[in-house]
N, C-alpha and C positions, 0 to 999 in steps of 0.2 A: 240458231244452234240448238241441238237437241238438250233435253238437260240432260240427259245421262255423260254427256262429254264439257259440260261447263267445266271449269275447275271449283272448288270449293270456296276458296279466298274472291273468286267474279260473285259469286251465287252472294254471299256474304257484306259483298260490301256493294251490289245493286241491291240490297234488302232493304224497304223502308220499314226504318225503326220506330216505334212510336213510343213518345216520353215516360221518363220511370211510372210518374206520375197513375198514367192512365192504363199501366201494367199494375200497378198499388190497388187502383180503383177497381179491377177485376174482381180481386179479393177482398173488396168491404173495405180497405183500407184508405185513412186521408191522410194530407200535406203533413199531421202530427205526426203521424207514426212511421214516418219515412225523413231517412239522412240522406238527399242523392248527391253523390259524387260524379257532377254532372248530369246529363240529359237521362243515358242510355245506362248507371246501375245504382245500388243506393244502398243502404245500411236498413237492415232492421233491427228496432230496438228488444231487447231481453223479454219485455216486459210480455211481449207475443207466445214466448218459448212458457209461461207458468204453467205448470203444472196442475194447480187447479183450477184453472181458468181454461180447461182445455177439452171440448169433445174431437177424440182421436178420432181420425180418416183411416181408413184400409189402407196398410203398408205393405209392397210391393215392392220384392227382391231383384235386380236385375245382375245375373252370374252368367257363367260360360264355361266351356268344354275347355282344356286346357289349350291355354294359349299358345300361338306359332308363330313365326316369323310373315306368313303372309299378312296375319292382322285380322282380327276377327269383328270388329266394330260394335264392342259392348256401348259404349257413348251414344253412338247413333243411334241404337236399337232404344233403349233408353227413352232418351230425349224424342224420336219416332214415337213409341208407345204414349208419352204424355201426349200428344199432338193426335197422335191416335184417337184416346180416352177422349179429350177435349171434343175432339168431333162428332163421338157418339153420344155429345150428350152430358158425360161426366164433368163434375170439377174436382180438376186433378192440376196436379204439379209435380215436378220432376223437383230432386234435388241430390246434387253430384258436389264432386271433389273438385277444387283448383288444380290446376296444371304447376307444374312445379318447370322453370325454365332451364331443368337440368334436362330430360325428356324434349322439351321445344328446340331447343339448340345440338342435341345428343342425334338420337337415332330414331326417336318414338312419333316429333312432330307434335304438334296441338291434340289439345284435348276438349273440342269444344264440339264434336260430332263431324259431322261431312254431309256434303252433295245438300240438299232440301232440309235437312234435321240436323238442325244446328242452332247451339246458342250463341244469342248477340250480347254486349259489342266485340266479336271475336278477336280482333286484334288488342285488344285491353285483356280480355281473360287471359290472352297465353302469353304477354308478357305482364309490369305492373300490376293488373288489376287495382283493387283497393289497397294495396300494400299489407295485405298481411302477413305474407311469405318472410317481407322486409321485418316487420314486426316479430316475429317468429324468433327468426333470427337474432336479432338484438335482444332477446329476452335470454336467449342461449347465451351469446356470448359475454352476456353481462355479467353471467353467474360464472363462464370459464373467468373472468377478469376478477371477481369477487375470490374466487378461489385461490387463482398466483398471489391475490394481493394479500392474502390470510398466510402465503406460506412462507412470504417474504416479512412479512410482520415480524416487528420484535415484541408490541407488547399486547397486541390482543390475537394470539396466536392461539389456534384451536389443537398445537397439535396433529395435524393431520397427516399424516405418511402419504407424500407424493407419489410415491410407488402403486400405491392402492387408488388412485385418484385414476377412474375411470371416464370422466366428461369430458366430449373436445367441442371446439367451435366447429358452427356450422357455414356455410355458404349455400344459394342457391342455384349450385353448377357444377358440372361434371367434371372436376378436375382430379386424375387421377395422383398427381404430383403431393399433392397436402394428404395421401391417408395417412401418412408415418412423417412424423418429423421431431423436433426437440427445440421447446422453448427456453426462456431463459438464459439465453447465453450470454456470454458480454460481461461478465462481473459482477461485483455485489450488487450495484444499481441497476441491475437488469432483473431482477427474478432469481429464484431456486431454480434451476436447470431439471427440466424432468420430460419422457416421453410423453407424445401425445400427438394431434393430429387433428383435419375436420372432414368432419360424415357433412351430408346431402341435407339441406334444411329438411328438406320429407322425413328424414328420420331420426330429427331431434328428439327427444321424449317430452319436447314443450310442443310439438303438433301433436303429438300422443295424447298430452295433458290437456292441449286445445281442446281437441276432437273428442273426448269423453268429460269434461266436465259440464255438470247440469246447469251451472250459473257460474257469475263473477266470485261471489265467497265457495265455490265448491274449488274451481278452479287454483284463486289465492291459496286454499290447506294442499291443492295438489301439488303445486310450486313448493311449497314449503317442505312435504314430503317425499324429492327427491334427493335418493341416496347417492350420496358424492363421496363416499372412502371409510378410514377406519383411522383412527389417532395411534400412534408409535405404543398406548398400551391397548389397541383392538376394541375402541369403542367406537361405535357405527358415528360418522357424521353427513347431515340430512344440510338441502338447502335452506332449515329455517335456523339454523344455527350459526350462519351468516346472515342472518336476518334480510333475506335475499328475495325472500317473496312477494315483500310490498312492491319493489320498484319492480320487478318483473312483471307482477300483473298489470301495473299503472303503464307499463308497455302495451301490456297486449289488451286494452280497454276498449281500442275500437275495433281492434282485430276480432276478438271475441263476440262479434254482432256477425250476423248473415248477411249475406250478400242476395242483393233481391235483383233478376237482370230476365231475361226473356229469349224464345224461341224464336226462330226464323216466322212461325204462324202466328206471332203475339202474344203466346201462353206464358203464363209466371212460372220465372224457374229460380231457384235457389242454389248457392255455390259457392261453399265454404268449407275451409281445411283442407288438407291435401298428403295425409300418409301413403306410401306404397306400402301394397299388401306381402309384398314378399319380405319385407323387415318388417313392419307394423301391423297396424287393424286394417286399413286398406281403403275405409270409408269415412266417408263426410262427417260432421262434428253432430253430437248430442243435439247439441239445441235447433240447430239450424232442421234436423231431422222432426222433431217436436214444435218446431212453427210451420213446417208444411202441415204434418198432421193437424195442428190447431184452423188453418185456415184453408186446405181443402177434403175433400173425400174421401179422395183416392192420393196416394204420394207415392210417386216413383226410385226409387233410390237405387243404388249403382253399389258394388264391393270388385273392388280391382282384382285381377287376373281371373283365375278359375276359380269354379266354387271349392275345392278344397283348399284352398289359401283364402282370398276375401269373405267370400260365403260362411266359412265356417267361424272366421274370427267374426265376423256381423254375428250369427247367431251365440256362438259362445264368449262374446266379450261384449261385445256394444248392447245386443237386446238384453241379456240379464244385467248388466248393467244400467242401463234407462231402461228398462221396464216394456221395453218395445214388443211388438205380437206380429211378426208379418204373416199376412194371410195368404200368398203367394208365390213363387219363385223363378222366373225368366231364365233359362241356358240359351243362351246366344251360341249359336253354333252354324259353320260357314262348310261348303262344299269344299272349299278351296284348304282348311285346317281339317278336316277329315281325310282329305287324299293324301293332306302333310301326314298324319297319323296313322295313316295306313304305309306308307314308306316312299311315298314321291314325293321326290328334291322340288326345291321352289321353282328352278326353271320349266319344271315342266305341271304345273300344277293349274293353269289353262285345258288343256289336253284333256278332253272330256275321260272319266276312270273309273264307273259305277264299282270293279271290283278296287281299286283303293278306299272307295266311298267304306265300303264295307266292312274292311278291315279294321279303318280307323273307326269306324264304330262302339268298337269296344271304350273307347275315351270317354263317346257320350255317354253311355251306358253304365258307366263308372258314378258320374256324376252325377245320372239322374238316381241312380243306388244314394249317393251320398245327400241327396235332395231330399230323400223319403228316411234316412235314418234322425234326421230332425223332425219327421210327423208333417213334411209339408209338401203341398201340391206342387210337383215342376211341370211347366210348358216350356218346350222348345220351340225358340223362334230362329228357324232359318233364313236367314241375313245374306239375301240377294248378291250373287256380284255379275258384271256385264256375261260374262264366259260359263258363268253358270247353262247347264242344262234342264230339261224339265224333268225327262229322266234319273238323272244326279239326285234332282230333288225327292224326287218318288221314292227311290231308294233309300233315304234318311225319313220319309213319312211313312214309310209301311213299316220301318223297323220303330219308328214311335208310338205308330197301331198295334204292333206285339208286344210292347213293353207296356201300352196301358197310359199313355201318354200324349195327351192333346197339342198339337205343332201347327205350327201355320208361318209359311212365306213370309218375308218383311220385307218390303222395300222404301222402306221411308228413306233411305239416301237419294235415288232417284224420284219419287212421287209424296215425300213429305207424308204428314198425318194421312192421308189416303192411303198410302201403301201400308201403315199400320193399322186400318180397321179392323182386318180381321185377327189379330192377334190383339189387340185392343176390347175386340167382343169375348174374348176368350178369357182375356185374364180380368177385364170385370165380373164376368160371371162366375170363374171359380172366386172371388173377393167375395164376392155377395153370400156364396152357399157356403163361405170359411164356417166350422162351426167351433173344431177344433184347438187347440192351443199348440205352440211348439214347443219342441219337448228338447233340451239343450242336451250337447251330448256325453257332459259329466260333469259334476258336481263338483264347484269351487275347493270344494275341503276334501275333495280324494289328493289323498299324494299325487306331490310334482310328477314323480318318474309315473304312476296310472296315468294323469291326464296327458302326458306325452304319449304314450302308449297306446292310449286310446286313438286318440288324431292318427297316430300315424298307421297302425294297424289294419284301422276301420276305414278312415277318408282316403288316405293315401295307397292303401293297400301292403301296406306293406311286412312281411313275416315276421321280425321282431326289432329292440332299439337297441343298439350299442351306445355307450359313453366313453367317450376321451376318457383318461385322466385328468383332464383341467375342467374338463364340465363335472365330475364326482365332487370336487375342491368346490366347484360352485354351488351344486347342490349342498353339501354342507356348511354355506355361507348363508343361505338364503332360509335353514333349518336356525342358523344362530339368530338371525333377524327376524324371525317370528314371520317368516312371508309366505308359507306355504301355500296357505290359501286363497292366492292369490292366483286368478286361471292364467292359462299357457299361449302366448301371441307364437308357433315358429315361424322363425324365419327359415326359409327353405324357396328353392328354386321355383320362378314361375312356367319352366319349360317343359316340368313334365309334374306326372303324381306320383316322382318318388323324389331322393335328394340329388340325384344324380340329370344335370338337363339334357343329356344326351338318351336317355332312354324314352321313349314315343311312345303314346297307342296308352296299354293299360299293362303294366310292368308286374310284375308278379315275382312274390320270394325275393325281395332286395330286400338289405338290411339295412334300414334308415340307423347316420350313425350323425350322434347329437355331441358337438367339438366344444362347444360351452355356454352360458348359460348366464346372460344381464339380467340386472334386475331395475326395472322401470317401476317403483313404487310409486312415484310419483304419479305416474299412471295410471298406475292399478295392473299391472300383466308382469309378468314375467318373460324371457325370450329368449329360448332353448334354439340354438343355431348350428344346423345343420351344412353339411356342403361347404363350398365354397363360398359363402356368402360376405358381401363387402356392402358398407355402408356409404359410400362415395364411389360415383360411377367413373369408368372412365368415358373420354368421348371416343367414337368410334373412327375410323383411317379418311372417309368424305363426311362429316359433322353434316347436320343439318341446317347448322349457322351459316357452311357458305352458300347456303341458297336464299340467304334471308334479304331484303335490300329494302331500301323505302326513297322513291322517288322525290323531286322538288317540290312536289303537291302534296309531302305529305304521306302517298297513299303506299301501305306496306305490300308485300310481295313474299313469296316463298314462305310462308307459314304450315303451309303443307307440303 
């Protein structure tokens, strides 16, 4: 059978794996410094991620042209490029986000890569894994439980106005049935009765807090510093005032280690946290991102959806926050999301279209704009599909010849790190001549409403920002709490570059309008929410759970 027509999940589980172990041992690492959870993934310990124990490797962005319903395959292209890297020579490592089982079960399918470039043990990433997610989880709801239980109190009661009590439980699954509902019912012996509800484990603010703390004590003050309401006389109350922090972190003790697991080609890959970028920061956690760099060269990293969503919260939240420099920047962009952007419906997006090709051009072009207003090198890697033409492709390479911008083909879905060489030789080489530093694209301590303004203006494109009434009410919430300066995560639509996901291509003169405005102190961000956006997905009318099965031997099926 040719590979181009295997399926993913055959490709995957004919893969011979070979033990954590000797994936550890790549990397100078022995039996000490590795926890495996079984054969095929393992824990690495903190003590990897120190800070001064650490000569940094070249950081490497991998982003994309605004996302579309065919699927543009940032993951592949990724984990391809490390496989790439590896073969010319480099020691490199890729290191990405956990899949969240809302996505696996929903409409989206696994996140472990496809075809030849792929990470193993794929049937544990996208469901279980190491249990983090679980962990995640239980640290959230421990604090929604800590909370009813403070308001049912008679005698060590904080006070706190259930009204103003913003935190719900989370789950990890798409059920759109829990976004609104009311606890406490039933009587005295049930709780104070008050609204509330549960968002998507991904968009807890304890994966938020996961995903940006530099250690276990950074972490514990972040816990501690998440704002849960204001008392009936309007003083702010935080989770360490339920002394809520200890047991949260002694939850998340193992979760807060990296996950150390491997490529279809043998190469070490790392995969931990799991925020969506259209609520959150979008990418992998601090530390995990600072033990690739401590143990190899080169480290590949991944920011979910488009670069004006993940991309720009990686540069304006994550790297000035750890201190990170990436030397590089990846747009993953596809024939088949450019014709969507030019204005063909899915069905017919086969159908060879050089003038669609063209149209939607203006997306890339948008984004490669938004690549260079952080001072940094973007290459376009165009991401092979079977229906692809060579034409099509020429047409997206000569338009990244006038724009001053180095592209190369990828097919590592089909031909693995081979089909990534040359994009592999390309983004080593712009790493090696980095000279530069990136330049963030505003300053912590400008006013909330500037650094909204700025994002939206400048990345997004768009004319100027309207506010609700209830986001104004938030900003002078978040003025009484002394948080101004604290930068801006939005949330905003991954379907196009404005708030609106019905608008395509590169939209022009909308008026991005911001409905209100969380505060994730715990964090460290703030999160200005535009559009429709919901923190709990629903599943879709054919779910992807019913394609899922696992035979008497064990072996699963329908993961993709």
């Amino acid at each position: 059978m040719p590979k181009a027509v295997q399926s993913d999940i055959d490709i995957a589980q004919k893969a011979k794996m070979h033990h954590i172990r000797d994936i550890a041992a790549k990397l100078g690492l022995g039996d000490d410094q590795l926890e495996p959870y079984g054969k095929y993934k393992a824990k690495l310990p903190l003590a990897l991620a120190e800070k001064d124990q650490c000569k940094y490797g070249k950081l490497i962005l991998v982003s994309a042209i605004t996302p579309t319903p065919a699927g543009e395959g940032k993951t592949t292209v990724s984990i391809g490029l490390n496989d790439g890297l590896n073969r010319i020579g480099k020691k490199s490592m890729v290191v990405l986000r956990e899949p969240s089982l809302g996505p696996v079960f929903g409409i989206k399918g696994g996140a472990t890569g496809g075809g030849y470039s792929q990470l193993l043990p794929m049937e544990d990433i996208n469901l279980h894994f190491t249990g983090d997610f679980a962990a995640i989880e239980k640290a959230n709801n421990l604090l929604a439980a800590l909370i009813d239980n403070n308001l049912q109190s008679k005698n060590r009661s904080l006070n706190l106005d259930g009204r103003t009590v913003a935190w719900k439980r989370v789950m990890d699954m798409n059920d759109r049935s829990l976004r609104r509902l009311v606890c406490g019912l039933g009587g005295l012996a049930h709780g104070v009765p008050r609204e509330t509800g549960f968002d998507i484990t991904a968009a807890s603010e304890i994966m938020a807090i996961l995903c940006l703390a530099d250690d276990l004590p950074d972490l514990k003050r972040r816990l501690g510093d998440i704002f849960l309401g204001f008392t009936f006389a309007r003083e702010p109350i935080h989770a360490r005032d339920l002394n809520a922090q200890g047991a949260m972190a002694a939850l998340l003790k193992e979760a807060v280690k990296p996950n150390l697991i491997q490529s279809l080609e043998g190469n070490p890959a790392i995969m931990h946290g799991g925020p969506f970028a259209n609520i959150a920061q979008g990418t992998n956690t601090v530390i995990a991102t600072r033990t690739g760099l401590c143990l190899a060269d080169y480290v590949v990293t991944e920011a979910g959806f488009g670069f004006d969503l993940g991309g720009e919260k990686f540069l304006d939240i994550k790297c000035q926050s750890a201190g990170f420099d990436p030397c590089a920047v990846v747009l993953v962009a596809t024939v088949r999301a450019l014709k969507y952007h030019g204005g063909v419906e899915l069905a017919h997006l086969p159908v060879p279209n050089a003038k669609a090709i063209s149209r939607g051009l203006e997306n890339l072009t948008k984004q490669i704009e938004n690549v260079r207003l952080f001072h940094l090198t973007p290459i376009v890697a165009i991401n092979r599909f079977a229906t692809d033409t060579d034409e099509e492709h020429q047409v997206i390479l000569d338009h990244c010849q006038f724009m001053g911008v180095q592209a190369a083909v990828m097919e590592a879905w089909e031909k693995g790190g081979e089909g990534a060489e040359e994009l592999a030789e390309l983004v080593a080489a712009t790493a090696d001549q980095c000279t530069a530093h990136y330049k963030p694209l505003y300053d912590w301590n400008q006013s909330v409403r500037e650094k909204i303004e700025i994002i939206a203006t400048r990345v997004y494109g768009a004319a100027s920002v309207e506010y609700a009434p209830g986001a104004l009410k938030d900003l002078e919430k978040v003025k009484q709490l002394g948080l101004e300066g604290l930068p801006v995560c939005i949330a905003k639509t991954q379907s196009s570059l404005s708030d609106q996901p019905g608008l395509r291509g590169r939209p022009r003169d909308f008026v991005a309008t911001v409905r209100e405005v969380e505060i994730a102190s715990g964090a460290g961000f703030l999160v200005p929410i535009t559009g429709n956006m919901m923190r709990m997905p629903g599943l879709p009318e054919v779910p992807s759970a019913e394609k899922i099965d696992i035979d008497e031997k064990g072996v699963i099926s329908g993961l993709f």
